[in-house]
C-alpha positions in Angstrom: -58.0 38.4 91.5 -57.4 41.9 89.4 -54.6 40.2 88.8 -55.9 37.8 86.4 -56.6 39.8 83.4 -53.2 40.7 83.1 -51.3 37.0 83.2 -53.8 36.4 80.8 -52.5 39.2 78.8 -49.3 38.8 79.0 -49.5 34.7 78.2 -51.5 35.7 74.8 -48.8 37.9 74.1 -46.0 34.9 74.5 -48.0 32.8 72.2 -48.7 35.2 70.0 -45.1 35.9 69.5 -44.0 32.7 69.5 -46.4 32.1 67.1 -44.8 34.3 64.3 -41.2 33.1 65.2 -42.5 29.7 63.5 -41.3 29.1 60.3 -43.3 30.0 56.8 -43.1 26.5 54.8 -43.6 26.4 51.1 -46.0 24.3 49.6 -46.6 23.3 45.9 -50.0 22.6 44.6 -51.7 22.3 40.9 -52.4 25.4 41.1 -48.5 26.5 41.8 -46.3 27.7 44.6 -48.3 28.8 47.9 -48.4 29.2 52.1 -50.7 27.7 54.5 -52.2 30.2 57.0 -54.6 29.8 59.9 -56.9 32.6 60.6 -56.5 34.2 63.9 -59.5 35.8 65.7 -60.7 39.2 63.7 -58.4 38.9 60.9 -59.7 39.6 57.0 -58.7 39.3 54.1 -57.2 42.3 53.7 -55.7 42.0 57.1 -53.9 39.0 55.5 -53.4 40.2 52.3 -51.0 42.8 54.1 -49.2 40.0 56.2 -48.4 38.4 52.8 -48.3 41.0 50.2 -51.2 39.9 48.1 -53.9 41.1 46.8 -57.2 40.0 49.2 -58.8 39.2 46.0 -55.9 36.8 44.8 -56.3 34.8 48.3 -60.0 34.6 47.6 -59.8 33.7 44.4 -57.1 30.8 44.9 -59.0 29.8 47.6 -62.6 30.0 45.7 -64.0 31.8 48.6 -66.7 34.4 48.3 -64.7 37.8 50.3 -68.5 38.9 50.9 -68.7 35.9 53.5 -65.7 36.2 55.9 -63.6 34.0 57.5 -63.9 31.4 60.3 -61.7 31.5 63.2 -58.5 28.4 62.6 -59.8 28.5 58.9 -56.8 27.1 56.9 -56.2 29.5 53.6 -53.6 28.8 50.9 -51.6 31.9 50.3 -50.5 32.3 46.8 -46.7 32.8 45.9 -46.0 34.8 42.6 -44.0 38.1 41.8 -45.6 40.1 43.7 -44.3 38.7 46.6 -41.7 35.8 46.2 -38.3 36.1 45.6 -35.3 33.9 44.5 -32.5 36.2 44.9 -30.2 37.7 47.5 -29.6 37.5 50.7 -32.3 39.2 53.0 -36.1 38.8 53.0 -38.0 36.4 54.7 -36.9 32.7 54.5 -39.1 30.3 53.2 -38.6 26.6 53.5 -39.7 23.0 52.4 -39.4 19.8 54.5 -37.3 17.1 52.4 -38.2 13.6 52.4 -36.5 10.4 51.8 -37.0 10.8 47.8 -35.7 14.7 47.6 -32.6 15.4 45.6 -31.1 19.0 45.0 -31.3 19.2 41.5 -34.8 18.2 41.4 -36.0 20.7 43.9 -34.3 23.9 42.1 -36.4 22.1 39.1 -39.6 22.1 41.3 -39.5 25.4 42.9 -39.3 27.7 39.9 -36.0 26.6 38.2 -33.9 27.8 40.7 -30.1 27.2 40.6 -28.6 24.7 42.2 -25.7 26.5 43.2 -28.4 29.4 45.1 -29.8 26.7 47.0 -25.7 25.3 48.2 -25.5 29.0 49.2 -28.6 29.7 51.0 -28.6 26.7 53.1 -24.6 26.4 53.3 -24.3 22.7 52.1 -22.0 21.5 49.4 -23.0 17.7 48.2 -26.6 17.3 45.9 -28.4 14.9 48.7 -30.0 16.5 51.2 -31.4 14.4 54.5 -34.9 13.3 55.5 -36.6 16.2 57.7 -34.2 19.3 56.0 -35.3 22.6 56.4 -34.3 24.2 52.9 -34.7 27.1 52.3 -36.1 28.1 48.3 -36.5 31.6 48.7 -38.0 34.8 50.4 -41.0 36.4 51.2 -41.1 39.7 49.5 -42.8 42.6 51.3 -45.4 41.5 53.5 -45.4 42.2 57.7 -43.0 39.8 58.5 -39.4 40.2 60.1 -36.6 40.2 57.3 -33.1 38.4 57.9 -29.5 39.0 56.6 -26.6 36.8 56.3 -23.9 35.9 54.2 -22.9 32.4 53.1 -20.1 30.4 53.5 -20.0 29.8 49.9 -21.2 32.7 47.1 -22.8 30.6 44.2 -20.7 30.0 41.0 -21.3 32.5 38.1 -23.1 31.4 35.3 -22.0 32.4 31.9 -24.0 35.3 31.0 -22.7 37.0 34.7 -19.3 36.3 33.4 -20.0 37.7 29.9 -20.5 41.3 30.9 -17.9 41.6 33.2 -15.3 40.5 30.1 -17.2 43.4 27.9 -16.0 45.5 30.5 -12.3 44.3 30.9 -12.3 44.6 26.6 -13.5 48.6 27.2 -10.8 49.4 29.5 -8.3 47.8 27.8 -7.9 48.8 24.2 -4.6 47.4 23.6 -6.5 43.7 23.4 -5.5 42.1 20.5 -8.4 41.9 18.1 -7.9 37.6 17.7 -8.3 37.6 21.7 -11.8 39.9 21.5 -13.1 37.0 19.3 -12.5 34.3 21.3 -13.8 35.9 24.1 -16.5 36.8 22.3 -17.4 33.1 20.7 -17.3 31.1 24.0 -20.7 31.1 24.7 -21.2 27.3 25.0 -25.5 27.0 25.0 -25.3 24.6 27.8 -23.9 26.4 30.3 -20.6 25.1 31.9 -17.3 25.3 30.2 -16.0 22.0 31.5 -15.9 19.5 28.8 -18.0 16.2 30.6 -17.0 12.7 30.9 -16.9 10.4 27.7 -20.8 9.8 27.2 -20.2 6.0 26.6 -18.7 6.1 29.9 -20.8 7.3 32.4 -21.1 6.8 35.9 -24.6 4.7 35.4 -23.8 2.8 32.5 -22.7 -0.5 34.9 -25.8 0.2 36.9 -28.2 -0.1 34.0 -26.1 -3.2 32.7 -26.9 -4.5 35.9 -30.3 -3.5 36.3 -31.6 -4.9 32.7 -30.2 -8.2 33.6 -32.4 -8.5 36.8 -35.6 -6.5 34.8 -35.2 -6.6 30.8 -35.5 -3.1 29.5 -39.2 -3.4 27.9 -39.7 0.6 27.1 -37.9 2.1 24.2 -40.0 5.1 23.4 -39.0 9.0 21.5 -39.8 11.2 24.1 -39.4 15.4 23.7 -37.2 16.6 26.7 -35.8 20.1 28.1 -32.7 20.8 30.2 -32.5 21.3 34.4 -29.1 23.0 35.4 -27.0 21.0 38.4 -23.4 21.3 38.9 -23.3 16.9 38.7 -21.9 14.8 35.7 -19.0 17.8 34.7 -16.2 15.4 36.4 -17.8 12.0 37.5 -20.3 11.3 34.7 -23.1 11.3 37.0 -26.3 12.1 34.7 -29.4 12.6 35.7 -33.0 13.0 34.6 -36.3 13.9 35.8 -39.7 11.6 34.2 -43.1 10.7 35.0 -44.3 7.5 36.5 -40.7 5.8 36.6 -39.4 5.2 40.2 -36.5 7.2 41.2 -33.2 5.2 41.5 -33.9 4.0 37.7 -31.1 4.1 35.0 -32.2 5.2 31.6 -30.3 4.8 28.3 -30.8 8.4 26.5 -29.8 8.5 23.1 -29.5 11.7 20.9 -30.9 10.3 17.4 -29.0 12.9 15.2 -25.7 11.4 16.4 -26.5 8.1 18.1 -24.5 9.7 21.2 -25.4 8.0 24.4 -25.4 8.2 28.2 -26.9 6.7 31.3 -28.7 8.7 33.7 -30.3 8.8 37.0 -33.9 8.8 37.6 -34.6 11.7 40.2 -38.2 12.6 40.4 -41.0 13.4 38.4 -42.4 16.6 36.7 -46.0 16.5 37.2 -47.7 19.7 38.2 -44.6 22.1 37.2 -45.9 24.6 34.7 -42.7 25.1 33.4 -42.6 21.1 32.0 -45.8 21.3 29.9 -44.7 19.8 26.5 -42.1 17.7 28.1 -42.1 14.6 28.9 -38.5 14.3 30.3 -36.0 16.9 31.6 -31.9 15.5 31.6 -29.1 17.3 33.2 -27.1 20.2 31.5 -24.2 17.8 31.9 -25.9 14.8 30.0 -27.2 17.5 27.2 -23.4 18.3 26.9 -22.4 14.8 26.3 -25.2 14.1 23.5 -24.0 17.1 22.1 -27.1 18.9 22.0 -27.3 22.1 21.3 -30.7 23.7 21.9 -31.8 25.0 25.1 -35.6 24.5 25.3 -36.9 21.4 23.5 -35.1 18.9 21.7 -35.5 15.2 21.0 -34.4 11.8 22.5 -35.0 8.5 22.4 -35.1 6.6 26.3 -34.7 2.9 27.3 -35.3 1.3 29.9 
């Protein structure tokens, strides 16, 4: 019998191990990025402000709980995700995923999860293509700080360099090597294309859509033709193929939409992936296209610009 106690003991401690071996999922709310976490017997909320490296006063305040009250045992508290203690770069902290469904698409989740890069997420969850299967584990990005065990690795693939990493390293090249001619320098210098990507994109007139929409307005007559105020979400898509796509409220995804730059009457066909409600990052926008599709209107500013949509 005084053997009791201590099975008992040591079967807590299993569960309480295996316990933290389970992996932190991301969640996204109104009120932005966050964790779920059940409270275990005795802990506070400074207890759990350590775990997660936050403030107590930040859980209790995104959770509109008085800290004066305590905490019930299996009480569910959102944990939120900000500077402090989330990060999008590297290669070591600790991983934090989100569960794909049927209607997730790569470019739309590095939209939905702070803007981050398409090619980051190819690197941090080794995949190549942009669709991603039902019941993924993807991992957006790391728990900074906090009491939880870090992991290292390095990925099959590094991501791509965007302009502005490539930029200093020319600088560089140009210091150590005075005997550039001066006409090179400038060129170098001038190649700053304002929508990322050097490639130069399909013919706009003949994207990879533009059957599919021909198609889809003979079963369902466009009816919408509306000037709309958009912004620009980075994927590596549409460069070579002509694949545009485009992210919009209250439009199924699968839809083909005619966008038209107004200045230039410049046209192409893009893809209907998700919507944008909730992100802070979209308020005054009421679409978001592909750095690709901007590239074939020929647009040239970076943060809000206007289109007309038909569909």
């Amino acid at each position: 019998m005084k053997k009791l106690p201590l099975f008992f003991t040591m079967l807590l401690f299993v569960l309480s191990a295996a316990a933290q071996k389970k992996d932190l999922m991301i969640r996204k709310g109104l009120a932005g990025l966050y964790i779920e976490h059940k409270v275990a017997s005795k802990e506070s909320f400074f207890a759990i402000g350590r775990k997660y490296n936050v403030s107590p006063q930040s859980i209790a305040s995104y959770n509109k709980l008085d800290m004066k009250e305590g905490l019930l045992i299996n009480q569910k508290l959102r944990i939120p995700l900000s500077d402090t203690n989330f990060l999008q770069e590297g290669f070591t902290g600790t991983p934090l995923y989100y569960e794909t469904d049927d209607k997730d698409h790569l470019p739309a989740l590095g939209v939905k999860y702070n803007n981050v890069s398409l090619d980051k997420l190819k690197a941090w969850n080794n995949i190549e293509g942009d669709d991603v299967k039902p019941g993924t584990k993807l991992m957006v990005g790391f728990l900074k700080g906090g009491e939880f065990p870090t992991v290292s690795f390095t990925p099959k693939k590094m991501p791509e360099k965007t302009n502005e990493e490539v930029k200093p390293a020319v600088n560089k090249t140009e210091e150590t090597k005075p005997e550039i001619k001066p006409e090179e320098k400038t060129e170098v210098k001038t190649e700053d294309p304002p929508v990322v990507k050097n490639e130069k994109p399909a013919p706009s007139e003949q994207g990879y859509f533009k059957s599919h929409f021909e198609q889809q307005v003979r079963i369902i007559p466009a009816s919408k033709n509306e000037t709309v105020t958009s912004g620009i979400f980075k994927t590596s898509s549409g460069w070579e193929d002509a694949k545009y796509y485009l992210l919009i409220d209250k439009v199924p995804p699968g839809t083909i939409i005619r966008v038209i730059n107004p200045t230039n009457n410049k046209v192409v066909y893009a893809k209907v992936l998700g919507e944008m409600t909730g992100i802070r990052q979209n308020e005054g926008l009421n679409i978001r296209i592909s750095n690709a599709a901007a590239s074939a209107l020929e647009i040239t500013e970076q943060d809000k610009f206007i289109v007309n949509v038909n569909y």
